[in-house]
C-alpha positions as MATLAB code, in Angstrom:
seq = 'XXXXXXXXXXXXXXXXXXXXXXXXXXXXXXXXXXXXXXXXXXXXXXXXXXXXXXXXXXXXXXXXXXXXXXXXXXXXXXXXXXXXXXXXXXXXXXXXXXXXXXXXXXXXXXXXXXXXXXXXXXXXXXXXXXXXXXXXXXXXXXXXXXXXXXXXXXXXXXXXXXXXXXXXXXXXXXXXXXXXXXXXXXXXXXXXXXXXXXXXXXXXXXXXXXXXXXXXXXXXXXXXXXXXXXXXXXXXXXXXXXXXXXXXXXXXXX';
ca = [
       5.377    3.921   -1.878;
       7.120    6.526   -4.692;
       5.663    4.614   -7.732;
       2.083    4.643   -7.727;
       1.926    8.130   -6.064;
       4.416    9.535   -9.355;
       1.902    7.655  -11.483;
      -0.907    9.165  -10.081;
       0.548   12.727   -9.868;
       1.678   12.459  -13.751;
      -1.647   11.963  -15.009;
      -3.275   14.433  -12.600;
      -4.853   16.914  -14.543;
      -3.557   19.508  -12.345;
      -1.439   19.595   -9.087;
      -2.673   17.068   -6.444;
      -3.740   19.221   -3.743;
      -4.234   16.583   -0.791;
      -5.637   17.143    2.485;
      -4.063   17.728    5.670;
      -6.012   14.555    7.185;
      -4.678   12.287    4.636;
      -0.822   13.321    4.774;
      -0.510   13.286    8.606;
      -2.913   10.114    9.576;
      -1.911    7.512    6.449;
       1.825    8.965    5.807;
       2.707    8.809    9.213;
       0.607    5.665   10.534;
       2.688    4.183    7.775;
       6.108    5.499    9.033;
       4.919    4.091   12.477;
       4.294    0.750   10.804;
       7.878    0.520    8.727;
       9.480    1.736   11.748;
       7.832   -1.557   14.068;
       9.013   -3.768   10.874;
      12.072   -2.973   11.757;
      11.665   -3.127   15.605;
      10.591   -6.626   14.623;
      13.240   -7.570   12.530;
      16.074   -6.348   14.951;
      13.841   -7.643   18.016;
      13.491  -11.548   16.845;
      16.147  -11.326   13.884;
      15.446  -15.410   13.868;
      11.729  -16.189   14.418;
       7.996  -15.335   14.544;
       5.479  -16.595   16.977;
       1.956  -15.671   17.505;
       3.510  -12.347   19.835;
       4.981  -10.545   16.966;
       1.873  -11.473   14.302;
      -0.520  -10.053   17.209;
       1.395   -7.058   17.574;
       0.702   -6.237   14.074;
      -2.677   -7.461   13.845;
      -3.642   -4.994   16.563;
      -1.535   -2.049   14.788;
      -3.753   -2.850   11.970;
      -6.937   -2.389   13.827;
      -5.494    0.799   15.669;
      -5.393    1.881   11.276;
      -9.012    0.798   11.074;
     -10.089    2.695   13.912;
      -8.315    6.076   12.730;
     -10.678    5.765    9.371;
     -13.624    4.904   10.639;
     -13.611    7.515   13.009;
     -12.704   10.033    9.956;
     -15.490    8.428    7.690;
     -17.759    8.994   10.488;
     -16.718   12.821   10.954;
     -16.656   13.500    7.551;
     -20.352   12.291    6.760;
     -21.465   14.292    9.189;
     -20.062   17.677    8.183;
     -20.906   16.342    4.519;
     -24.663   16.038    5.583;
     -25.010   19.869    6.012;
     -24.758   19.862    2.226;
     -26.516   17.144    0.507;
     -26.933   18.474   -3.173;
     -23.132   18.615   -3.722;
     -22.934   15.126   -2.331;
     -25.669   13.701   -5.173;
     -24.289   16.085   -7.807;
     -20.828   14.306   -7.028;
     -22.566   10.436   -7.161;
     -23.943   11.294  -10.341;
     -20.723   12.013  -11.823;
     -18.997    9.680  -10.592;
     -21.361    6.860  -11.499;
     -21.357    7.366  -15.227;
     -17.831    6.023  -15.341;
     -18.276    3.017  -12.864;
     -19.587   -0.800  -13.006;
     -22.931   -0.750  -12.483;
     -23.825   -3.490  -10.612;
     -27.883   -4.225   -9.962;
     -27.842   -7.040   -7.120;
     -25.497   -7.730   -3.824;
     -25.166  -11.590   -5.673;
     -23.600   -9.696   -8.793;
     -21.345   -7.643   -6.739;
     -20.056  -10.928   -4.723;
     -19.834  -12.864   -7.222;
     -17.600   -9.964   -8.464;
     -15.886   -9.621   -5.570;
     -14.746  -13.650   -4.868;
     -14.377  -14.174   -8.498;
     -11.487  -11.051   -8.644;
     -10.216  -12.186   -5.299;
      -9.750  -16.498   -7.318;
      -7.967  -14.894   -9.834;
      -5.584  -12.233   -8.653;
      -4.656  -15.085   -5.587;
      -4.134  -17.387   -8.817;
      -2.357  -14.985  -10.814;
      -0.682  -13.964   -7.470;
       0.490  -17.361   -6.984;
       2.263  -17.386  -10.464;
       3.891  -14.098  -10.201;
       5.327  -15.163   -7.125;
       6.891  -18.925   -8.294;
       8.104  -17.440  -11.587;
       9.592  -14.728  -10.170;
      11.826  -16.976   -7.817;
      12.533  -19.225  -10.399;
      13.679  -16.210  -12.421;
      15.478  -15.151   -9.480;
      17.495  -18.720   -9.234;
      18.214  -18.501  -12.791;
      19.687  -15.014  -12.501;
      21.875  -15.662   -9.683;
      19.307  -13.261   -7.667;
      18.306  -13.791   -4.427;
      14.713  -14.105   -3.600;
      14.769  -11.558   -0.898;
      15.627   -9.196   -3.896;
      13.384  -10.476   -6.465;
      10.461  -10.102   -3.976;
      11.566   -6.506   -3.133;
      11.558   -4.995   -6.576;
       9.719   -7.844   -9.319;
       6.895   -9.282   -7.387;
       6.401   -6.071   -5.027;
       6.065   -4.344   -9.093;
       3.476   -7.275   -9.900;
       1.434   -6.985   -7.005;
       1.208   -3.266   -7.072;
      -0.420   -2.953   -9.974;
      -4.135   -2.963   -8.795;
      -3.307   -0.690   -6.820;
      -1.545    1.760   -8.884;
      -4.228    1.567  -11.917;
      -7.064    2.745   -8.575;
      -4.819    5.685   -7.495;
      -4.111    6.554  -11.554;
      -7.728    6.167  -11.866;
      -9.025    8.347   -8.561;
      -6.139   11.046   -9.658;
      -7.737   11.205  -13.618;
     -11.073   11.596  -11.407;
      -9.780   14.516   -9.025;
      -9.654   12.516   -6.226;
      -6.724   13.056   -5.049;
      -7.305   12.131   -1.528;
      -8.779    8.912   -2.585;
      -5.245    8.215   -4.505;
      -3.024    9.129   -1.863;
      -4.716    7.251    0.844;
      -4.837    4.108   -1.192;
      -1.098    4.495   -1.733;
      -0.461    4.220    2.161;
      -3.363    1.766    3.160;
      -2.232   -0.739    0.923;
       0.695   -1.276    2.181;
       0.073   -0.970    6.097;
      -2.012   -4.086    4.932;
       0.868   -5.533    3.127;
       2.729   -5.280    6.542;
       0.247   -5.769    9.166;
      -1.706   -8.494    7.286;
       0.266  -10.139    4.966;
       2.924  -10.400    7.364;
       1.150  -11.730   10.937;
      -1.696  -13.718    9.111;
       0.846  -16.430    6.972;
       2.527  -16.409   10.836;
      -0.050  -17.809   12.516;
      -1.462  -19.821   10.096;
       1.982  -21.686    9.694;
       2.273  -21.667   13.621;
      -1.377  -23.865   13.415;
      -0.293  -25.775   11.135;
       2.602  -26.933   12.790;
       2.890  -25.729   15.884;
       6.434  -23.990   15.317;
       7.171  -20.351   14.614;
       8.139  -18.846   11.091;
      11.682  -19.093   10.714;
      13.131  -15.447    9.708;
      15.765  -15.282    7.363;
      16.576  -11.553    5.983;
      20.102  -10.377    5.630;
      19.406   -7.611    3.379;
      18.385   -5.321    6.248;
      19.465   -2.518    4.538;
      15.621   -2.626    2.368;
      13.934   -1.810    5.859;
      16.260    1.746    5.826;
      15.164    2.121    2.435;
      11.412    1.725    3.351;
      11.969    4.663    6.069;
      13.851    6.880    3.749;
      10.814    6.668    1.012;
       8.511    7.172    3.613;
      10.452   10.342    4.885;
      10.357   11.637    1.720;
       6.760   11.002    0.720;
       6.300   13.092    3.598;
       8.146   15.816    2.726;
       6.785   15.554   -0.977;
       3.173   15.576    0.322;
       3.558   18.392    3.064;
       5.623   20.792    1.135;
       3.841   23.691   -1.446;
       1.049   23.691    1.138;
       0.467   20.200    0.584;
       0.407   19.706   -3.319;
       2.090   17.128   -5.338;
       3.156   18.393   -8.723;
       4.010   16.916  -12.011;
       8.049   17.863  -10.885;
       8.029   16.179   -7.518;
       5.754   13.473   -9.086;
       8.512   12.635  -11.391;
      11.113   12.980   -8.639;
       9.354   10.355   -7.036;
       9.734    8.057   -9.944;
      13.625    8.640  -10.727;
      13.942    7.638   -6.452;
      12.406    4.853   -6.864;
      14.501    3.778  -10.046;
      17.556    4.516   -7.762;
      15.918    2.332   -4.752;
      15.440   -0.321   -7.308;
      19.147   -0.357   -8.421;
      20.359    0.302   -5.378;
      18.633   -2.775   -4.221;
      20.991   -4.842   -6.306;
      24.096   -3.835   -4.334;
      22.521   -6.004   -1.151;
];
């Protein structure tokens, strides 16, 4: 949430000016969606059934509806000026795979998705092991080493839209991927363990003090996005960073 957009923001080439759209619909769908994590968590503090994994699943959708129904406006006022648009492709395509079939690009596409669920899979089991040999407790090692692992697709796209200019692109994939982290990642392994055996996913999180941490980063990102008429500079970029060094540490104390 402060990491990748700091990333992206130092290697800007100039301030991030973001749109208007972007800040208000992701930033605070994603606010909405931390704030029902922990509506959840106080809610059924014990156990998830197929109620609470529905609830996001259909948050998630609500998400999918706000973009396509933003794609949709913004390709029509786009039409009205189709040379800028091909201009734009052509630029853009010089630095990009280049991919000749739709059997290339899925074999692409499944053979990225084997490996990062492999690698994935790793991170996560030697991480915890870590975790048990440091004294750490998984909840913690999940919140700041895997979180870090996992994160890093997403922070080299953003680093690579911002060195592109597309600083919309960046900022949106900041907030997108993690209302799927929530709404997905959470309610999916729910029901497919409630399937499986027929029992809801026990819940066991003490450390409920991460959830006020997730708000407070989201508050800020907010106020970092919105303020100097919606630019992110190389200053609050790096401000970014140094709060989420503190989160990290602070972390520790739970």
């Amino acid at each position: 949430m402060l990491v990748i957009p700091a990333a992206a923001g130092l290697v800007a080439a100039s301030p991030m000016v973001i749109s208007r759209e972007v800040v208000w619909r992701d930033n605070i769908y994603y606010l909405g969606v931390v704030l029902l994590l922990g509506a959840m968590l106080w809610q059924f503090p014990n156990e998830w059934g197929a109620g609470v994994a529905v609830v996001f699943l259909l948050a998630y959708l609500g998400y999918v509806f706000l973009l396509q129904r933003d794609f949709k406006k913004a390709k029509k006022q786009k039409a009205d000026s189709p040379e800028t648009e091909v201009m734009k492709t052509e630029v853009d395509e010089d630095d990009e795979l280049e991919l000749t079939s739709e059997k290339k690009a899925w074999m692409w596409i499944i053979g990225m998705m084997i490996v990062m669920g492999g690698a994935s899979h790793l991170l996560v089991e030697s991480s915890l092991a870590l975790g048990d040999m440091l004294g750490i407790d998984g909840v913690i090692m999940g919140f700041v080493v895997i979180a870090a692992g996992t994160s890093v697709p997403d922070t080299a796209l953003s680093v690579i839209s911002a060195r592109k200019g597309q600083y919309d692109a960046a900022v949106s994939n900041v907030f997108g991927s993690n209302i799927f982290d929530i709404c997905i990642c959470l309610s999916i392994p729910v029901l497919l363990a409630l399937a499986i055996s027929g029992e809801p996913t026990s819940i066991d999180l003490p450390q409920l003090g991460l959830i006020w941490s997730l708000i407070g980063a989201t508050f800020l990102a907010v106020y970092f996005f919105w303020s100097n008429n919606y630019t992110l500079t190389k200053l609050k970029a790096g401000m970014m960073g140094i709060l989420y060094l503190l989160i990290i540490l602070i972390s520790f104390t739970f």
